[in-house]
mmJSON file of the N, C-alpha and C atoms, coordinates in Angstrom:
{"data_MODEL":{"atom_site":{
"group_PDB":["ATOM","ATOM","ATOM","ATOM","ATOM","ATOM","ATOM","ATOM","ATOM","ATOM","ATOM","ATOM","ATOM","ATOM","ATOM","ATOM","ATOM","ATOM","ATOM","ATOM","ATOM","ATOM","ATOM","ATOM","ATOM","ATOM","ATOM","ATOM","ATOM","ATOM","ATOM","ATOM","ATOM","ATOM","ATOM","ATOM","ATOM","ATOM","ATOM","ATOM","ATOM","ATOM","ATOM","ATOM","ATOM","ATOM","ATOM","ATOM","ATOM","ATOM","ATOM","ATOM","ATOM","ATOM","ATOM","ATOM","ATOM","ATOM","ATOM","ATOM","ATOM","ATOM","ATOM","ATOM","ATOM","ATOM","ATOM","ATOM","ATOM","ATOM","ATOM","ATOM","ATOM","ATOM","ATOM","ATOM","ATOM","ATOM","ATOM","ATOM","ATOM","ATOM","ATOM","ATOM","ATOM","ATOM","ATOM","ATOM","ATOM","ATOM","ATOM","ATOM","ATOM","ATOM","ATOM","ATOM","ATOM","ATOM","ATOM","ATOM","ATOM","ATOM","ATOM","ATOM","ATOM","ATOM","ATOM","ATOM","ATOM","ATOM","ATOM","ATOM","ATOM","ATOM","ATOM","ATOM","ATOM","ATOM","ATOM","ATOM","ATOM","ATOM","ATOM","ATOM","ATOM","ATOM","ATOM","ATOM","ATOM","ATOM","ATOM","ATOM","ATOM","ATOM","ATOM","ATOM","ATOM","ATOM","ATOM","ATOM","ATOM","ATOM","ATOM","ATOM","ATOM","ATOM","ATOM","ATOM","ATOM","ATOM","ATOM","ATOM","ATOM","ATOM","ATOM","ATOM","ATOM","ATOM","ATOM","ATOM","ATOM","ATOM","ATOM","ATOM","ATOM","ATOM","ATOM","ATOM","ATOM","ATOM","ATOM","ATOM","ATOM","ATOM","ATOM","ATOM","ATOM","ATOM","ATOM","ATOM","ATOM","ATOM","ATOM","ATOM","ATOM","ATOM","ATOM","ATOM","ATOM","ATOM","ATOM","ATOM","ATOM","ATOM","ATOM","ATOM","ATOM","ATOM","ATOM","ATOM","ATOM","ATOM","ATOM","ATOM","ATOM","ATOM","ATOM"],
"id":[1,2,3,4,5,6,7,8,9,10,11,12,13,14,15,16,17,18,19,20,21,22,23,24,25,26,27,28,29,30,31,32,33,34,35,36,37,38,39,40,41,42,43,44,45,46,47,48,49,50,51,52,53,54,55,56,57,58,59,60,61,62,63,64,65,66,67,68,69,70,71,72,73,74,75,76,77,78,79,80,81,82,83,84,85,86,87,88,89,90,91,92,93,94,95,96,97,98,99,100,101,102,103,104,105,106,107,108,109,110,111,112,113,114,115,116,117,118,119,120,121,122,123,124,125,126,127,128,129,130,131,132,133,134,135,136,137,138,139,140,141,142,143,144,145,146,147,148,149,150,151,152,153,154,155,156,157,158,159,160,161,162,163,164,165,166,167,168,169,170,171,172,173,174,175,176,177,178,179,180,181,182,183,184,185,186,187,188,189,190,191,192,193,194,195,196,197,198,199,200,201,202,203,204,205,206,207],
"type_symbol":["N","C","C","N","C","C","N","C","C","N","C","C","N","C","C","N","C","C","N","C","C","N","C","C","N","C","C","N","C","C","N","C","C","N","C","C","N","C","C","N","C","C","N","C","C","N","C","C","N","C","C","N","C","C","N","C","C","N","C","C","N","C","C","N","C","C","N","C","C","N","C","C","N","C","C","N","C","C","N","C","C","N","C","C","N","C","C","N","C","C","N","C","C","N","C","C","N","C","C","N","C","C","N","C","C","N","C","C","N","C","C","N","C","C","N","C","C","N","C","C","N","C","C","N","C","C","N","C","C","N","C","C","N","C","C","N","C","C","N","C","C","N","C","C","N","C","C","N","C","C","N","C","C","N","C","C","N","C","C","N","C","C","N","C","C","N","C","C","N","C","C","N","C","C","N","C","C","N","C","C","N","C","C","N","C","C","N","C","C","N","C","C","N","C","C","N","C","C","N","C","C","N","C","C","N","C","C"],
"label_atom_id":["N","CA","C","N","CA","C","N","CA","C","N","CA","C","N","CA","C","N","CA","C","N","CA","C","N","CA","C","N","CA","C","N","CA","C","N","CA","C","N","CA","C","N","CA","C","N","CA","C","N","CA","C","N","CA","C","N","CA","C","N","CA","C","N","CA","C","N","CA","C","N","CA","C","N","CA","C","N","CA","C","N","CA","C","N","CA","C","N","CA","C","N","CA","C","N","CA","C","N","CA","C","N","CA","C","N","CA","C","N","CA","C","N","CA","C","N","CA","C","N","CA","C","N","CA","C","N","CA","C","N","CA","C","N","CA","C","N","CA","C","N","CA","C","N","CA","C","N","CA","C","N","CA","C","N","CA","C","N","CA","C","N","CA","C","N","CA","C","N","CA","C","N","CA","C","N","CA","C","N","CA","C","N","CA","C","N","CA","C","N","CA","C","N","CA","C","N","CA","C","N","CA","C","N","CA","C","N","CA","C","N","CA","C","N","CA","C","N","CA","C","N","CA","C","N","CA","C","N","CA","C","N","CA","C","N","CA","C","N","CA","C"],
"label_alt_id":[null,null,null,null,null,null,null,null,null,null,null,null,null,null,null,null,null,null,null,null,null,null,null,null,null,null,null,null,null,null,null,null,null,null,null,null,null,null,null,null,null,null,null,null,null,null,null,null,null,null,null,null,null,null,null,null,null,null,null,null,null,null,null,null,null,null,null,null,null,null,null,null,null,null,null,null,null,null,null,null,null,null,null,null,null,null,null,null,null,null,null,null,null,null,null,null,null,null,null,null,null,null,null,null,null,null,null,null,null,null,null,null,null,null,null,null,null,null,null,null,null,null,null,null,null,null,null,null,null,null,null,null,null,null,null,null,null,null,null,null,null,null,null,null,null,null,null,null,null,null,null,null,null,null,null,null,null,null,null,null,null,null,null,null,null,null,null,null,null,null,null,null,null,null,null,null,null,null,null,null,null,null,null,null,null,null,null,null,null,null,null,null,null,null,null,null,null,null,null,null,null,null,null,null,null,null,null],
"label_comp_id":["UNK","UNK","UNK","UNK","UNK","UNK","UNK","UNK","UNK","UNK","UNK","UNK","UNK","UNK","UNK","UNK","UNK","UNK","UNK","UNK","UNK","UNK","UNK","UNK","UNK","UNK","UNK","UNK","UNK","UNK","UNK","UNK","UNK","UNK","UNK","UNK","UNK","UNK","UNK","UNK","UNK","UNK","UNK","UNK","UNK","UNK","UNK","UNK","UNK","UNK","UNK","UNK","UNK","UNK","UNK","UNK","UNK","UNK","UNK","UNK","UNK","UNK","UNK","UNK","UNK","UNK","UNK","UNK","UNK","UNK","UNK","UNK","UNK","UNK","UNK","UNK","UNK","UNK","UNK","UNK","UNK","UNK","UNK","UNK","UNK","UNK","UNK","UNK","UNK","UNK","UNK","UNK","UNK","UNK","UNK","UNK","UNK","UNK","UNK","UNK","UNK","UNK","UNK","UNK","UNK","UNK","UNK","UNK","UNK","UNK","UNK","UNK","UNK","UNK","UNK","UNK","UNK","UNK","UNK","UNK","UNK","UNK","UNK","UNK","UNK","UNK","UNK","UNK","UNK","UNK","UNK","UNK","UNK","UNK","UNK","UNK","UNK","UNK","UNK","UNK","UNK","UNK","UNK","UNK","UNK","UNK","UNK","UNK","UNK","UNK","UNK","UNK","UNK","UNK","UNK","UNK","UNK","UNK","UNK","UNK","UNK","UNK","UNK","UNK","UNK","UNK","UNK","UNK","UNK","UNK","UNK","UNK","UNK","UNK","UNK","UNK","UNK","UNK","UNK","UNK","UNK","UNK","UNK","UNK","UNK","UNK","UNK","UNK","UNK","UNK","UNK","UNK","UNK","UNK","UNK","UNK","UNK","UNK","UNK","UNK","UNK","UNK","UNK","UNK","UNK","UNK","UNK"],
"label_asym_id":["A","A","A","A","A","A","A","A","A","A","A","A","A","A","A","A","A","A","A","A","A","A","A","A","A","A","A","A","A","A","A","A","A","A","A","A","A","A","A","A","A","A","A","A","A","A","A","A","A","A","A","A","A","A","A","A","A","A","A","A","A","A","A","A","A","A","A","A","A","A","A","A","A","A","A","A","A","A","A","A","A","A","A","A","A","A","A","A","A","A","A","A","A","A","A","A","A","A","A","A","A","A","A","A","A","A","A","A","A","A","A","A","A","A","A","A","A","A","A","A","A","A","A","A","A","A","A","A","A","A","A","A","A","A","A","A","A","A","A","A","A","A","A","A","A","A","A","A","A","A","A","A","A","A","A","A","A","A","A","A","A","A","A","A","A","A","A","A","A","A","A","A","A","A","A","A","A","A","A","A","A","A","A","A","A","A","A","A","A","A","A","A","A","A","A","A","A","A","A","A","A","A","A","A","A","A","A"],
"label_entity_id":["1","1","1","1","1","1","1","1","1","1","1","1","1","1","1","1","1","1","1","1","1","1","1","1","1","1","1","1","1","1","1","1","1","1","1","1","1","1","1","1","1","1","1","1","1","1","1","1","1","1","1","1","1","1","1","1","1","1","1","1","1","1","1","1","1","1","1","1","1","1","1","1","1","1","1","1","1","1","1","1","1","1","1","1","1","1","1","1","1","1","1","1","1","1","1","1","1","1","1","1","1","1","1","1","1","1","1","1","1","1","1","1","1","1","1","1","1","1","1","1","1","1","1","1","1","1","1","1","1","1","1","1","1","1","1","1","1","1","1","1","1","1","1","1","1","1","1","1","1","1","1","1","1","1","1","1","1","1","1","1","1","1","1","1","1","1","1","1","1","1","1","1","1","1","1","1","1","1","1","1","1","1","1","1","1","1","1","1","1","1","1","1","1","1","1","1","1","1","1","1","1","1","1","1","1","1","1"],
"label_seq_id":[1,1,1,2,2,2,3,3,3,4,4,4,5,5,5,6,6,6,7,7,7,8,8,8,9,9,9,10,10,10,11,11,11,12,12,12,13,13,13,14,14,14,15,15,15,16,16,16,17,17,17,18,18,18,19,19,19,20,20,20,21,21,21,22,22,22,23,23,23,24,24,24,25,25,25,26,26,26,27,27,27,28,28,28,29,29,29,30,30,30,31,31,31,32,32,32,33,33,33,34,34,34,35,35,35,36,36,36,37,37,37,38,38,38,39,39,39,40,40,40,41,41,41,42,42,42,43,43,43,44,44,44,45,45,45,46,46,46,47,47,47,48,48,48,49,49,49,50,50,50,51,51,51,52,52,52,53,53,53,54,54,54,55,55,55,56,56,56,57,57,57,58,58,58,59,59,59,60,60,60,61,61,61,62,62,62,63,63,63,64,64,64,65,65,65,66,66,66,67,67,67,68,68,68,69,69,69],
"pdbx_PDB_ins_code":[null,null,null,null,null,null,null,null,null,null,null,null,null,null,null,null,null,null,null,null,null,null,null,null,null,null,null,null,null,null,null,null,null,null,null,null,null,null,null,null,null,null,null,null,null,null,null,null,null,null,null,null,null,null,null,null,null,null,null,null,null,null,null,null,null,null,null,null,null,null,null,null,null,null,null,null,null,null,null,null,null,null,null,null,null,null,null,null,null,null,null,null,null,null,null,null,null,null,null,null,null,null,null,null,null,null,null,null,null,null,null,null,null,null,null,null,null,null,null,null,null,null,null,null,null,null,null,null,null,null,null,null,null,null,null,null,null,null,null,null,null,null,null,null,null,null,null,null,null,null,null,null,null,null,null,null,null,null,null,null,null,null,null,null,null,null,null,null,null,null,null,null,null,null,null,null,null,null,null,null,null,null,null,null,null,null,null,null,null,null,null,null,null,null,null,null,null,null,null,null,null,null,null,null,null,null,null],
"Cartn_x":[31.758,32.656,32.48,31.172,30.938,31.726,31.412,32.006,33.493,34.085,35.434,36.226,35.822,37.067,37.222,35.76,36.045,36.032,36.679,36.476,35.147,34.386,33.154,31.793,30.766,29.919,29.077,29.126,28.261,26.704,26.16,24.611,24.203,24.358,22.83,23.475,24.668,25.065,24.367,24.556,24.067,22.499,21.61,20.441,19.579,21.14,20.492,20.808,22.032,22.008,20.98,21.111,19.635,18.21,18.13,16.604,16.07,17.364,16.755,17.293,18.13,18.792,18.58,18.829,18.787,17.363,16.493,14.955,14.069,14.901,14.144,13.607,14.567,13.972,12.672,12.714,11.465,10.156,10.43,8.928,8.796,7.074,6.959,5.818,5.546,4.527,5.187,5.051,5.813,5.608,4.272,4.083,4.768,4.647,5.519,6.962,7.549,9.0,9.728,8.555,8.559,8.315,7.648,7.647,9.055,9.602,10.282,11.492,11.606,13.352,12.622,11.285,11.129,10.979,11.487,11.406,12.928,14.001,15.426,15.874,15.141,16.273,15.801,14.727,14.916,15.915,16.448,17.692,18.696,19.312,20.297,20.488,21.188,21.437,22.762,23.258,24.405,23.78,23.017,21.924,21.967,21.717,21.516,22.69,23.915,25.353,25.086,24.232,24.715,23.608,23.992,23.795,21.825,21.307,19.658,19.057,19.622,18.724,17.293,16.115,14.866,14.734,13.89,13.889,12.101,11.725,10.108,9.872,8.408,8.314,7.873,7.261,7.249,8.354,10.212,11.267,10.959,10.395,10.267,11.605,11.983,13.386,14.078,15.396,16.598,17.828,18.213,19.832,20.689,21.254,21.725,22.972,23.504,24.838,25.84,26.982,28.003,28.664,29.206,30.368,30.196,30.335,30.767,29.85,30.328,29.137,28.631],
"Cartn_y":[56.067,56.239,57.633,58.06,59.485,60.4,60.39,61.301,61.455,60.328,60.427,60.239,59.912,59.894,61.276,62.113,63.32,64.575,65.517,66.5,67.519,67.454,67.771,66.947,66.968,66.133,65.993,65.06,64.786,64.533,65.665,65.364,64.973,64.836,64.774,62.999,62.707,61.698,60.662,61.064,60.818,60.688,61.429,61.522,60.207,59.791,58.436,57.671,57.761,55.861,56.137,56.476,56.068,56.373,57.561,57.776,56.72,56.548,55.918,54.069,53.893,52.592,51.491,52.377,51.348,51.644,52.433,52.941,52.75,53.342,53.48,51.966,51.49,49.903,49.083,49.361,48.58,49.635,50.764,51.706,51.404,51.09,50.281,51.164,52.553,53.575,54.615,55.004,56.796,57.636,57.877,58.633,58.749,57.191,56.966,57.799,57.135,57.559,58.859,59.788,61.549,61.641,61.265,61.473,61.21,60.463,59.746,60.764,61.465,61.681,63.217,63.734,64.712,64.918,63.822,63.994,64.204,63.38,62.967,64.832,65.512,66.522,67.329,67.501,68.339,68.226,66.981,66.073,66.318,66.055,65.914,67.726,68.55,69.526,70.031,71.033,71.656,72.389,72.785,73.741,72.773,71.64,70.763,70.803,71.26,71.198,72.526,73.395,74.454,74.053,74.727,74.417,75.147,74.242,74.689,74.843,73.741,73.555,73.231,73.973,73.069,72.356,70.703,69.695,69.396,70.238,70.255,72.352,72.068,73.846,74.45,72.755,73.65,74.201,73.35,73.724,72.742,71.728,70.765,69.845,69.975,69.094,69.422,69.689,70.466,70.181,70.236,69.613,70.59,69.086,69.914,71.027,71.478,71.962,71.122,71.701,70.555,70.584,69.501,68.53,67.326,66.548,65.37,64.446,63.36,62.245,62.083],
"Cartn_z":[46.623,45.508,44.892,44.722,44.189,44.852,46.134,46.913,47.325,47.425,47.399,46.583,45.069,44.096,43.465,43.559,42.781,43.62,42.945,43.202,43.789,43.04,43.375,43.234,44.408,43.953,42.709,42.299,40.682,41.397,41.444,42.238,40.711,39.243,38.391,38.725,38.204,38.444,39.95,40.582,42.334,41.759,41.488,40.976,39.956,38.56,38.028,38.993,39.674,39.927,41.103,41.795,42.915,42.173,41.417,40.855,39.993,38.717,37.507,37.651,38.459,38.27,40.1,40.752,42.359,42.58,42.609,42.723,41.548,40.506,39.448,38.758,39.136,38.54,38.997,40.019,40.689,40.543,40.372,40.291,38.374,38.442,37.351,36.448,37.304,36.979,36.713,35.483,35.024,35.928,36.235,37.293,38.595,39.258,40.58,40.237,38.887,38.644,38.608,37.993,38.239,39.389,40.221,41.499,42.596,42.425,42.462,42.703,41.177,40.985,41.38,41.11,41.878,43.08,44.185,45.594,45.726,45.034,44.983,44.924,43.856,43.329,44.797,45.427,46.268,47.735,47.794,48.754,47.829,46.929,46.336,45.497,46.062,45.827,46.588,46.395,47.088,48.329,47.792,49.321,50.598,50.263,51.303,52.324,51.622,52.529,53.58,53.099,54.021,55.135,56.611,57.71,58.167,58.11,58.458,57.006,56.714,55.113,55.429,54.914,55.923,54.872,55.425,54.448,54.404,55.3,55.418,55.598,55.243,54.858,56.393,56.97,58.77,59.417,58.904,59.677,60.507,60.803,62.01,61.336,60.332,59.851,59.57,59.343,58.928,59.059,58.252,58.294,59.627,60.411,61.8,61.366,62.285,61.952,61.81,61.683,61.355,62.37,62.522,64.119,63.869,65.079,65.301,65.667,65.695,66.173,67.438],
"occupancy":[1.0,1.0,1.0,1.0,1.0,1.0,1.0,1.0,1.0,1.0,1.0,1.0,1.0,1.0,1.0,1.0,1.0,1.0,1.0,1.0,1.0,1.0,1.0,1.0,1.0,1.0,1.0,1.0,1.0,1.0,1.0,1.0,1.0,1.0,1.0,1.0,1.0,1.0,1.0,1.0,1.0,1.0,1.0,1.0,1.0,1.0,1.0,1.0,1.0,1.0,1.0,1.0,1.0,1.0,1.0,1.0,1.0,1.0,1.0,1.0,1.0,1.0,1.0,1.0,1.0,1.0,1.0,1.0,1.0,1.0,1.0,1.0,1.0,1.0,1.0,1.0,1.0,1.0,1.0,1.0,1.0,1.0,1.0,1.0,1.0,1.0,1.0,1.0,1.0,1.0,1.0,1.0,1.0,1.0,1.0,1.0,1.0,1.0,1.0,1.0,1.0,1.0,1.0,1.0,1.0,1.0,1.0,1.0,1.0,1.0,1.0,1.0,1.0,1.0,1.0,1.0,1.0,1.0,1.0,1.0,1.0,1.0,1.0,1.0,1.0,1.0,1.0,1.0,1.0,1.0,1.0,1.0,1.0,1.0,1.0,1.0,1.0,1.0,1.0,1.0,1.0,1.0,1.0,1.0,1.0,1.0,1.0,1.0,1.0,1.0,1.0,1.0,1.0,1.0,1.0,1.0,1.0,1.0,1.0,1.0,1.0,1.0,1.0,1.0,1.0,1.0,1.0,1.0,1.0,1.0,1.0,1.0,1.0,1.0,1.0,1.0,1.0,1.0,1.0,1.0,1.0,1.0,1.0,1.0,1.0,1.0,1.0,1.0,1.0,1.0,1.0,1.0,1.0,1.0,1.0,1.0,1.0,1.0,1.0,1.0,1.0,1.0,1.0,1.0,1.0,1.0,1.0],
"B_iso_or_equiv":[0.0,0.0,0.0,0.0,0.0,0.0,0.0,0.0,0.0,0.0,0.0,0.0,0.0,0.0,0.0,0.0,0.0,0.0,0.0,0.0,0.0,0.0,0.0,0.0,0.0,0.0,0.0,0.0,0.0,0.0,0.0,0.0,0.0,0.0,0.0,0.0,0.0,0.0,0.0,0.0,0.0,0.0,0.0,0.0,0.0,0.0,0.0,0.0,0.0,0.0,0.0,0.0,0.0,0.0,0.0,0.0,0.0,0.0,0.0,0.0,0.0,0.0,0.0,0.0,0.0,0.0,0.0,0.0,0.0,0.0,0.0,0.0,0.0,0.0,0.0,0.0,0.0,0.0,0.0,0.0,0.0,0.0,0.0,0.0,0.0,0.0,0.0,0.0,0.0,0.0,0.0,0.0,0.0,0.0,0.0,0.0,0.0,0.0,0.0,0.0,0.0,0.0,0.0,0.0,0.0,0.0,0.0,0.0,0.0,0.0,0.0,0.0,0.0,0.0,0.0,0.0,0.0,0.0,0.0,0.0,0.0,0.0,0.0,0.0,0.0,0.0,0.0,0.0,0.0,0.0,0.0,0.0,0.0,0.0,0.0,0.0,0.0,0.0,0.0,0.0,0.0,0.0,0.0,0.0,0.0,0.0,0.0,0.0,0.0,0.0,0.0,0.0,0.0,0.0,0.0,0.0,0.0,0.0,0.0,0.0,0.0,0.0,0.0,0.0,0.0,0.0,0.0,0.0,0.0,0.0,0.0,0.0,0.0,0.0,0.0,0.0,0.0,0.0,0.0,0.0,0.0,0.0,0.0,0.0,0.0,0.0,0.0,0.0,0.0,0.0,0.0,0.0,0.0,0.0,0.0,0.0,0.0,0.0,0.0,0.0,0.0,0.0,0.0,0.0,0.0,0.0,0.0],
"pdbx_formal_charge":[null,null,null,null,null,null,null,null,null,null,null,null,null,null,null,null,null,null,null,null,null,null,null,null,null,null,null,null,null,null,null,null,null,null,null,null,null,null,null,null,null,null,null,null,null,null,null,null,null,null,null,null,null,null,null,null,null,null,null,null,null,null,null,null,null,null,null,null,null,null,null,null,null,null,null,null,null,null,null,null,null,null,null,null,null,null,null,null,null,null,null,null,null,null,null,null,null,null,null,null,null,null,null,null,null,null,null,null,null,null,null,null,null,null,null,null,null,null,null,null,null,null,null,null,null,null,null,null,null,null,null,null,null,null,null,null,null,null,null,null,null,null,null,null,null,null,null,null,null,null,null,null,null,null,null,null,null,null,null,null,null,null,null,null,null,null,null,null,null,null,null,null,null,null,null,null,null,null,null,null,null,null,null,null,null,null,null,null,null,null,null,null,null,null,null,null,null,null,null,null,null,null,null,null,null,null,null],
"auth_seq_id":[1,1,1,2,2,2,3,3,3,4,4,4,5,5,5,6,6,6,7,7,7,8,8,8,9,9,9,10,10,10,11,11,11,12,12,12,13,13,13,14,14,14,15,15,15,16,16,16,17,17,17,18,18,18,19,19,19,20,20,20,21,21,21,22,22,22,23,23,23,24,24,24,25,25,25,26,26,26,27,27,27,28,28,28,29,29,29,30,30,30,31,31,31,32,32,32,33,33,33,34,34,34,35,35,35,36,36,36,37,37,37,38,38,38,39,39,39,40,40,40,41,41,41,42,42,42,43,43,43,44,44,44,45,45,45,46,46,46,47,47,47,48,48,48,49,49,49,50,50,50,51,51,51,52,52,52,53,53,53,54,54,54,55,55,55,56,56,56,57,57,57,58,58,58,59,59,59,60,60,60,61,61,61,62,62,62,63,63,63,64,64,64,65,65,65,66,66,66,67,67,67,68,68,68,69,69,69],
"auth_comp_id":["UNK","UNK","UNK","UNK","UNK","UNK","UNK","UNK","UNK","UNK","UNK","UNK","UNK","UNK","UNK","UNK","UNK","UNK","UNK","UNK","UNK","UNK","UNK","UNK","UNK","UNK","UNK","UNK","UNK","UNK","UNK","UNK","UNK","UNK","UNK","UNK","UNK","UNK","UNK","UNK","UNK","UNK","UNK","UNK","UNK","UNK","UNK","UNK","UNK","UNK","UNK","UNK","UNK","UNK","UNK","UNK","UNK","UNK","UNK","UNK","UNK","UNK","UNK","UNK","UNK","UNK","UNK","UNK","UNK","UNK","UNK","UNK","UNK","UNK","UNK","UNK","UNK","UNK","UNK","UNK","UNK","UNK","UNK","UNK","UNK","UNK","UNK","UNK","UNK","UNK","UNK","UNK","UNK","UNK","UNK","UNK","UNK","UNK","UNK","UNK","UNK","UNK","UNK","UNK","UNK","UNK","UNK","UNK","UNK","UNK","UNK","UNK","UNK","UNK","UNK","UNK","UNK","UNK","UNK","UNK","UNK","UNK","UNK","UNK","UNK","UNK","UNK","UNK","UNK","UNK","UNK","UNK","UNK","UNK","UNK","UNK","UNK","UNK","UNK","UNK","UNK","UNK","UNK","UNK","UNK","UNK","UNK","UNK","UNK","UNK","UNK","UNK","UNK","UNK","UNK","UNK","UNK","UNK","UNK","UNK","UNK","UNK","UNK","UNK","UNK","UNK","UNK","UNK","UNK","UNK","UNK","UNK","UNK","UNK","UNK","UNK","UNK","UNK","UNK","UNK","UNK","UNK","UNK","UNK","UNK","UNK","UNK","UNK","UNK","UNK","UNK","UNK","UNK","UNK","UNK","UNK","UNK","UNK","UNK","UNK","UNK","UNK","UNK","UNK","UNK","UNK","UNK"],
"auth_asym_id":["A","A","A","A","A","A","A","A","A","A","A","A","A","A","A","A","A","A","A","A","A","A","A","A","A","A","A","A","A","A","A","A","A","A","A","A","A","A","A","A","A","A","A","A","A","A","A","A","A","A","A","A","A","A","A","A","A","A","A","A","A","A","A","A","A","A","A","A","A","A","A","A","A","A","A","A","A","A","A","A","A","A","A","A","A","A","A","A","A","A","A","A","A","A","A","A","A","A","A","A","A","A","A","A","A","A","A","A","A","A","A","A","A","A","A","A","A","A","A","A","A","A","A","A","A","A","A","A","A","A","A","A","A","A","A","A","A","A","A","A","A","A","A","A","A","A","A","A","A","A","A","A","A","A","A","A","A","A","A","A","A","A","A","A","A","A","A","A","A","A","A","A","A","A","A","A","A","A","A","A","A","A","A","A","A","A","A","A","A","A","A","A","A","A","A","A","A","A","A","A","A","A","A","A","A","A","A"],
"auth_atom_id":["N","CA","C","N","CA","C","N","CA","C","N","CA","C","N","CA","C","N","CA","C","N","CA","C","N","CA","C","N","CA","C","N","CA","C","N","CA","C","N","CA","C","N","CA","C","N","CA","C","N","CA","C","N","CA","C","N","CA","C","N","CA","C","N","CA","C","N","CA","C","N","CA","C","N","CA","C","N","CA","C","N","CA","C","N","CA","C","N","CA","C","N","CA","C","N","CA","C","N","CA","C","N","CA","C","N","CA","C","N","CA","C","N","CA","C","N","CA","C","N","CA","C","N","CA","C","N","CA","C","N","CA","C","N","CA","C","N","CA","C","N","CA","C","N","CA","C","N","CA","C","N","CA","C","N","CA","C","N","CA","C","N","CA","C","N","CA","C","N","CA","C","N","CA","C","N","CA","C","N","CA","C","N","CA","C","N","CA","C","N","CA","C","N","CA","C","N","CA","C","N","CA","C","N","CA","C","N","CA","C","N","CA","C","N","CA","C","N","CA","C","N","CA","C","N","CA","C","N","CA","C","N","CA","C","N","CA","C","N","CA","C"],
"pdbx_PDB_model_num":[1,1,1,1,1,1,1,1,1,1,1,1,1,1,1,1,1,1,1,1,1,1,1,1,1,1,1,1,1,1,1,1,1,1,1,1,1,1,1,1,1,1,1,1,1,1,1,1,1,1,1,1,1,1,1,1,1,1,1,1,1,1,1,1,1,1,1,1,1,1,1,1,1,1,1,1,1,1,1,1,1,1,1,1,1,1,1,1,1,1,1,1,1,1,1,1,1,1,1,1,1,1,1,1,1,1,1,1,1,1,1,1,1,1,1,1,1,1,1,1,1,1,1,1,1,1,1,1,1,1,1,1,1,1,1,1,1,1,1,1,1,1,1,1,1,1,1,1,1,1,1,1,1,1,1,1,1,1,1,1,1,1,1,1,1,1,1,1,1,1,1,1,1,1,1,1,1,1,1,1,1,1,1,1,1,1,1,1,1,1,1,1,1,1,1,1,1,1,1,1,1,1,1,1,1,1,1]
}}}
């Protein structure tokens, strides 16, 4: 729904409902929970769209290029 009713993605939006509401509910430690939405913001960004985003600092992961299935 995020993604296709609007215009542009609402990443802080994208950020509560999975960080603070579908995840956030069951983590029952503050700590876990900063942890948590601080793992989310580094996935949930615009950077992530562009092609060889590394998602680890070895580069052993990275968002492929873009095509098809």
């Amino acid at each position: 729904m995020f993604l296709e009713e609007q215009e542009e993605i609402p990443w802080e939006a994208m950020l509560y409902v999975t960080g603070h509401i579908n995840y956030g509910g069951r983590v029952t430690d503050d700590w876990d929970r900063v942890c948590l939405i601080s793992i989310l913001k580094k996935y949930y960004t615009a950077d992530i769209l562009e092609d060889g985003y590394q998602l680890s600092q070895s580069g052993t992961y990275y968002v492929p290029e873009t095509g098809t299935f």
